[in-house]
KOLMARTI-214047 format. One record per atom (N, C-alpha, C): residue in one letter; residue number from 0; atom name; x, y, z. Coordinates in Angstrom, 2 decimals, padded with zeros to 5 digits, always signed. Example, Ala and Ser with C-alpha at 12.3 -4.5 7.8 and 13.67 -1.06 7.14 Angstrom:
# KOLMARTI-214047
+--------+-----+-------+---------+---------+---------+
| residu | num | atome |       x |       y |       z |
+--------+-----+-------+---------+---------+---------+
|      A |   0 |     N | +013.19 | -005.69 | +007.80 |
|      A |   0 |    CA | +012.30 | -004.50 | +007.80 |
|      A |   0 |     C | +013.20 | -003.30 | +007.80 |
|      S |   1 |     N | +012.85 | -002.25 | +007.08 |
|      S |   1 |    CA | +013.67 | -001.06 | +007.14 |
|      S |   1 |     C | +012.90 | +000.03 | +007.87 |
+--------+-----+-------+---------+---------+---------+
This chain:
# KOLMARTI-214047
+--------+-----+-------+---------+---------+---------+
| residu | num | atome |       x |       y |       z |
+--------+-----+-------+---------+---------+---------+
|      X |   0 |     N | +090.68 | +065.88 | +007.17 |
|      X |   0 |    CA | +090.06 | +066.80 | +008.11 |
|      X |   0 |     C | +089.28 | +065.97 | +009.13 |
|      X |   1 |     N | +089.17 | +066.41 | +010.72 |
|      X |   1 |    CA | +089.06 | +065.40 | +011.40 |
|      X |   1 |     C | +087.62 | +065.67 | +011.50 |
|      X |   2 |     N | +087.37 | +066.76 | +011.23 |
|      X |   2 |    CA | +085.77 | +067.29 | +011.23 |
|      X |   2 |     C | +084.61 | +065.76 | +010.33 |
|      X |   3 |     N | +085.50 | +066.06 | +009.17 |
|      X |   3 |    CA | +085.00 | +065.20 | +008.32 |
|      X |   3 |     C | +084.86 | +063.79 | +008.10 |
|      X |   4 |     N | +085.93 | +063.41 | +009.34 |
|      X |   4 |    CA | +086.00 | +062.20 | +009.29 |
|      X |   4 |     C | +084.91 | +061.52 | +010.81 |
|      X |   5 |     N | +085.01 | +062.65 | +011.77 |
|      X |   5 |    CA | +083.66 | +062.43 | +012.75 |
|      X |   5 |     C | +082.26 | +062.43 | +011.68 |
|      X |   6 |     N | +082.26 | +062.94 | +010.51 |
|      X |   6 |    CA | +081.14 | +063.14 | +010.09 |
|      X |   6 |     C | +080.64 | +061.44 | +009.54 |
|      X |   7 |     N | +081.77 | +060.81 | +008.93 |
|      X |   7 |    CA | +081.63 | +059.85 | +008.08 |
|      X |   7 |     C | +081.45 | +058.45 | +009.09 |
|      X |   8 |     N | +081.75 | +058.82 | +010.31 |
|      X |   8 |    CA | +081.68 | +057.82 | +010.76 |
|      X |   8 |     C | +080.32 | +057.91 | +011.52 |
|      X |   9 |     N | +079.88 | +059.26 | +011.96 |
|      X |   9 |    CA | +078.23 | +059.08 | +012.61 |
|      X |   9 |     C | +077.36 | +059.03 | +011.73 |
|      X |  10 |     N | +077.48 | +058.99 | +010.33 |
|      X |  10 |    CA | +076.97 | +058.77 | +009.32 |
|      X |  10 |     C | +076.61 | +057.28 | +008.84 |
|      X |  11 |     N | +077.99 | +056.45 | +009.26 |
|      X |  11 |    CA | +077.82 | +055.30 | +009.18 |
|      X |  11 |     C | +078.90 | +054.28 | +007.75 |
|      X |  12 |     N | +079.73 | +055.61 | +007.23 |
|      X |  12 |    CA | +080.52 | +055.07 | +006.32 |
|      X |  12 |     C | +080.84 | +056.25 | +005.49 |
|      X |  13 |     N | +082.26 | +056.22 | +004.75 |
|      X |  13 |    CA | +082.26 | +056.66 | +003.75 |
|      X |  13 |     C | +080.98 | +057.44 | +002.45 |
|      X |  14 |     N | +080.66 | +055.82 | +002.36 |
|      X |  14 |    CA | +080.01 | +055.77 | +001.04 |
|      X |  14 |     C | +078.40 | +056.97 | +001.33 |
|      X |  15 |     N | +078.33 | +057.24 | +002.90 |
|      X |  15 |    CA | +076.91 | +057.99 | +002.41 |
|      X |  15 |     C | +077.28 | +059.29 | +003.04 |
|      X |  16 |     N | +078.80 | +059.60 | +003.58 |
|      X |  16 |    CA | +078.94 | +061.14 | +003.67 |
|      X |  16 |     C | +079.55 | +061.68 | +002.09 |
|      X |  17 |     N | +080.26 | +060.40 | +000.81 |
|      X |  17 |    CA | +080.28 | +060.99 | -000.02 |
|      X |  17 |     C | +078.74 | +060.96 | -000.83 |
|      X |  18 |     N | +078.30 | +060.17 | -000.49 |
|      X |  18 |    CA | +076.74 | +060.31 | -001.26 |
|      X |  18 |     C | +075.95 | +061.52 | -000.99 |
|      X |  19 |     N | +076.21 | +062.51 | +000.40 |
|      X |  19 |    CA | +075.38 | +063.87 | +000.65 |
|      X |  19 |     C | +076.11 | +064.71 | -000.29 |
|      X |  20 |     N | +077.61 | +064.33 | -000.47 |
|      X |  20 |    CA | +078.51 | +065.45 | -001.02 |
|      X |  20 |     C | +078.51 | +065.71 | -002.69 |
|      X |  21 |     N | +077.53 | +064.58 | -002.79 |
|      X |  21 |    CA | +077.41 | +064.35 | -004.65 |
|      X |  21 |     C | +078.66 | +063.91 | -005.14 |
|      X |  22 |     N | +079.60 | +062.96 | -004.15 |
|      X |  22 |    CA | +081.40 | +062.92 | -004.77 |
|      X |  22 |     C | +080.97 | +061.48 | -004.61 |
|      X |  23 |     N | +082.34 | +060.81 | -005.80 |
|      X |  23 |    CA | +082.89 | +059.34 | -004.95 |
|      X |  23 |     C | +083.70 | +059.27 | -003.80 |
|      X |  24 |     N | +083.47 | +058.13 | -003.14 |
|      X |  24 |    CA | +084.53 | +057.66 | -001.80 |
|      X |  24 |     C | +085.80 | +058.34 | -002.14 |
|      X |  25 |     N | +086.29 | +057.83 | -003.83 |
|      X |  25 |    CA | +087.95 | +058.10 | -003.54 |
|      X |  25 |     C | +088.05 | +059.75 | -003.45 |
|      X |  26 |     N | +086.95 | +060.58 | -003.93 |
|      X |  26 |    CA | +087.02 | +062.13 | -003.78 |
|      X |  26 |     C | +087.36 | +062.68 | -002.37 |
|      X |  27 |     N | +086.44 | +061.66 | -001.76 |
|      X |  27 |    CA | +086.47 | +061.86 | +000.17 |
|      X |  27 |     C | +087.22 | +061.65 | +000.58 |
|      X |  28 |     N | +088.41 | +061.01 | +000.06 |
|      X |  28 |    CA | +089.53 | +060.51 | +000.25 |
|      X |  28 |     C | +090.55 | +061.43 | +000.55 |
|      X |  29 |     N | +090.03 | +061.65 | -001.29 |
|      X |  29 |    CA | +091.58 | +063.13 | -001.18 |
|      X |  29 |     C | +091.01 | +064.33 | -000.44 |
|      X |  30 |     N | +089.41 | +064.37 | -000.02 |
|      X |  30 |    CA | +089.58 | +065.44 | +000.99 |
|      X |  30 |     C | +090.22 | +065.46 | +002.72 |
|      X |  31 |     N | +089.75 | +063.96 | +002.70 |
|      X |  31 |    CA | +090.35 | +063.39 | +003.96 |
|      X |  31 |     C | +091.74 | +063.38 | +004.22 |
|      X |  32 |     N | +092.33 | +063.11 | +003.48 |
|      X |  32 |    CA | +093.91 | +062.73 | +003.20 |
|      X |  32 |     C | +094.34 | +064.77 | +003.31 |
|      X |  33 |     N | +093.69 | +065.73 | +002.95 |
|      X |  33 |    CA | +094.44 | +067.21 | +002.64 |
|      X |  33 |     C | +094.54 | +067.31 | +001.01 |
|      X |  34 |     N | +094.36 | +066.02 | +000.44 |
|      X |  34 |    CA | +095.37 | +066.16 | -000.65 |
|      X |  34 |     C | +094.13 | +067.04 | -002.05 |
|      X |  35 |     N | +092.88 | +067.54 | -001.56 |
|      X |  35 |    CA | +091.74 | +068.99 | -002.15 |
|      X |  35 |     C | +091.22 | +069.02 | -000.88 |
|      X |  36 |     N | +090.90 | +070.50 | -001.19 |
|      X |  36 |    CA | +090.30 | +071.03 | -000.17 |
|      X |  36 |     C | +088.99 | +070.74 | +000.07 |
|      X |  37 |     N | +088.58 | +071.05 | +001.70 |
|      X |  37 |    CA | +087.37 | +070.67 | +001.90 |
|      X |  37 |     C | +086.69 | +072.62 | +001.58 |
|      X |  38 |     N | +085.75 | +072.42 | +001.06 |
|      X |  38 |    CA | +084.67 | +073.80 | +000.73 |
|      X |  38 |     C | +084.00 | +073.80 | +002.03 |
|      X |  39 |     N | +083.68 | +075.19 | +001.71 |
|      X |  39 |    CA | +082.21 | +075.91 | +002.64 |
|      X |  39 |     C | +080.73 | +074.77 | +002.26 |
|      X |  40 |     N | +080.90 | +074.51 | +001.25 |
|      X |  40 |    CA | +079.69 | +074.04 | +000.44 |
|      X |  40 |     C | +079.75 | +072.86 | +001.02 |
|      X |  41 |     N | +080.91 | +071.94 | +001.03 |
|      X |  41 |    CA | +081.37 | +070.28 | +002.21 |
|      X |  41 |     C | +080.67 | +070.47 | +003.09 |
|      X |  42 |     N | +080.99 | +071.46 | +003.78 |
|      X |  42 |    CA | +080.80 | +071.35 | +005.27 |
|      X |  42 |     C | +079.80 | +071.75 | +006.07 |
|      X |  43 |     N | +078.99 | +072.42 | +004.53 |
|      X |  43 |    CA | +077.02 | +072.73 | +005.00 |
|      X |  43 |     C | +076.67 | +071.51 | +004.47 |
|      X |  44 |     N | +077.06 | +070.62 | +003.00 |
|      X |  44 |    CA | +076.16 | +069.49 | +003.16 |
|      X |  44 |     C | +076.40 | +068.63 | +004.34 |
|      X |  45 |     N | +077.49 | +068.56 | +005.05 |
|      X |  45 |    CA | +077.92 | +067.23 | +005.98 |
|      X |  45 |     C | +077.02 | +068.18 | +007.05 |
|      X |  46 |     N | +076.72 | +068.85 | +007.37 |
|      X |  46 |    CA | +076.39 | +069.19 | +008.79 |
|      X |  46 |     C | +074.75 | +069.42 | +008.58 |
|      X |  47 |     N | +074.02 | +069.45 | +006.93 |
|      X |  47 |    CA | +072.90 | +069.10 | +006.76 |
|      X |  47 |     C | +072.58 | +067.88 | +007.34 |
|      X |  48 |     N | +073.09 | +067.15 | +006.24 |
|      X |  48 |    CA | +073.09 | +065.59 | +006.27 |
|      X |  48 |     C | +072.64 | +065.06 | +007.74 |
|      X |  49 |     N | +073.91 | +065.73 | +008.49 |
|      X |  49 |    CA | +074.02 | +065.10 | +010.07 |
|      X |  49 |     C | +072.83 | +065.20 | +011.20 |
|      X |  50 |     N | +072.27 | +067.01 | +010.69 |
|      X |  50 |    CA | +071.31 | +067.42 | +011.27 |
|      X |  50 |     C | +069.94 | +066.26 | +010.84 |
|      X |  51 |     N | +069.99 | +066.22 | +009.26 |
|      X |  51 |    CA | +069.05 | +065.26 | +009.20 |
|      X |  51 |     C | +068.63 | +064.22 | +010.17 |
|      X |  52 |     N | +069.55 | +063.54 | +010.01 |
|      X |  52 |    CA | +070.04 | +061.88 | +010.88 |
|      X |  52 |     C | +069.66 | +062.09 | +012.31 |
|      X |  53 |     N | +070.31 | +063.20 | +012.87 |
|      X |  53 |    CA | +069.81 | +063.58 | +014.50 |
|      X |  53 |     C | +068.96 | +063.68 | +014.39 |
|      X |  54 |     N | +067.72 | +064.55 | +013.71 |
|      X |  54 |    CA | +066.64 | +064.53 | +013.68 |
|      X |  54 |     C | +065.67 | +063.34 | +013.80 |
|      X |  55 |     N | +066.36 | +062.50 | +012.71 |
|      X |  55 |    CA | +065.47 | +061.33 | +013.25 |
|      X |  55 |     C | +065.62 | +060.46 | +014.02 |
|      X |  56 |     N | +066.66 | +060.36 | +014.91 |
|      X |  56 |    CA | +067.05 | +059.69 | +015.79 |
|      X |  56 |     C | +066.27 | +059.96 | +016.76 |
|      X |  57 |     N | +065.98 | +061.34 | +016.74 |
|      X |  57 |    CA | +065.29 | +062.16 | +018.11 |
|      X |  57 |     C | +064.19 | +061.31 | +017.85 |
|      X |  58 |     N | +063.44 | +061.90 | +016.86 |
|      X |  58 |    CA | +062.01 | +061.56 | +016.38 |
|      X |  58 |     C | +062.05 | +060.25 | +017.17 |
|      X |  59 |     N | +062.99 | +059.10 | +016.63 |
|      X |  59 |    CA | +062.45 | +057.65 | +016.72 |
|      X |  59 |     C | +063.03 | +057.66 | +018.43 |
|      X |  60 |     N | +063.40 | +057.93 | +019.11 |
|      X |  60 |    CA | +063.88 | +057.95 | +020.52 |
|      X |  60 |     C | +062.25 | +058.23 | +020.92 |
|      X |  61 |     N | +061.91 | +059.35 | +020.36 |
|      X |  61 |    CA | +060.72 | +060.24 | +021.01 |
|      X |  61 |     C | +059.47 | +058.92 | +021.14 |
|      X |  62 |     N | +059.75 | +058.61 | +020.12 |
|      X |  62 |    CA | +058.12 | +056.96 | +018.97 |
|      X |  62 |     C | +058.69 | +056.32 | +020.42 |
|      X |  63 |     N | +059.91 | +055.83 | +020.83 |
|      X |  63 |    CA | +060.29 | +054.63 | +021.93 |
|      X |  63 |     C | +059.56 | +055.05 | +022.80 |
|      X |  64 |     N | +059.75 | +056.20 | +023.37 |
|      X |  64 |    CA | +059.32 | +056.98 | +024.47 |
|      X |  64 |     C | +057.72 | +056.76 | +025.12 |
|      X |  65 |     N | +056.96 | +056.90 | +023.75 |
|      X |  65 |    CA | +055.93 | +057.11 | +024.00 |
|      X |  65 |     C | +055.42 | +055.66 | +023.74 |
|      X |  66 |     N | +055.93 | +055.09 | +023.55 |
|      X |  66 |    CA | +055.81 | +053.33 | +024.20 |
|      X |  66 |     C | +055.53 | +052.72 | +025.22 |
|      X |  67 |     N | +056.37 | +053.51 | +025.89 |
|      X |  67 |    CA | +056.89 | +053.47 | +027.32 |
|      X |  67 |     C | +055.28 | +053.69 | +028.56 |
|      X |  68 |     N | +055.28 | +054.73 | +028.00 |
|      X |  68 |    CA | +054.52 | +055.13 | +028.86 |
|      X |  68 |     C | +052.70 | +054.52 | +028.66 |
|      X |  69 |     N | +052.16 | +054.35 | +027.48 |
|      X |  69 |    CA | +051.02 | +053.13 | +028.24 |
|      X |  69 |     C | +051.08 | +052.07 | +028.78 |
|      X |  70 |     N | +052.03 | +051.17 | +028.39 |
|      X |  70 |    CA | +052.75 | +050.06 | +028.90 |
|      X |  70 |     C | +052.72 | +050.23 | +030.55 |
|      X |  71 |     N | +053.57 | +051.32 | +031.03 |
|      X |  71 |    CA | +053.86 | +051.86 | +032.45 |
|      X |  71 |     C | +052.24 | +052.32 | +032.79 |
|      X |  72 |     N | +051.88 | +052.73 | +032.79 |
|      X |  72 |    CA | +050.61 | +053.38 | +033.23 |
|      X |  72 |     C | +049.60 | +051.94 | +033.15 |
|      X |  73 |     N | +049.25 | +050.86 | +032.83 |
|      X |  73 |    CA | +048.98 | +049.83 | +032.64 |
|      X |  73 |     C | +049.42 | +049.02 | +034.00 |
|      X |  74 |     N | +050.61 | +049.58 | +034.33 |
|      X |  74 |    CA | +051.12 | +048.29 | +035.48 |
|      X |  74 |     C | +051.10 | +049.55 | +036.48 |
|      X |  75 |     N | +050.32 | +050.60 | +036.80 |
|      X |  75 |    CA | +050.73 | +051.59 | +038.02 |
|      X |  75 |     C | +052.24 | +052.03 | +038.01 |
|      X |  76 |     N | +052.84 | +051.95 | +037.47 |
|      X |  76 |    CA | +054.34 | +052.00 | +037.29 |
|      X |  76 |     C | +054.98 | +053.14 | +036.58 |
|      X |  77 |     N | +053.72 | +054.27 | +036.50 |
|      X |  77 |    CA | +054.32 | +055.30 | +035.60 |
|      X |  77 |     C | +054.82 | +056.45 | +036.22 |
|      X |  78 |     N | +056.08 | +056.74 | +035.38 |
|      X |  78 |    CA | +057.34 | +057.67 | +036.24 |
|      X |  78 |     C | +056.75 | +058.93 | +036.21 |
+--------+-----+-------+---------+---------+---------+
């Protein structure tokens, strides 16, 4: 499923979209492959998981952000 396989890779691997799913890699496999189905239950943990991760990406984008700006305000330079 290609859903699942965007999932595993913004995730960063296999090993930690089967680690949200409580499965081994080779389980992810045969969901990947068609060869069991992917559940309702798959596809709320993968899109938990994911939400997680965005979340903190934001967060730590946000921490950069606000870096930014005493630094800038320091040199007259603030946008």
């Amino acid at each position: 499923m290609v859903g699942m396989q965007t999932a595993f890779e913004i995730l960063g691997g296999k090993g930690r979209l089967a680690s949200a799913l409580g499965i081994t890699v080779r389980s992810l496999n045969y969901k990947l492959n068609a060869e069991r189905g992917v559940s309702n239950l798959d596809l709320t943990l993968a899109a938990s998981t994911l939400e997680t991760r965005g979340k903190k990406m934001i967060d730590h984008a946000r921490k950069l952000r606000d870096e930014i700006e005493p630094q800038a305000k320091c040199m007259g330079t603030a946008e």
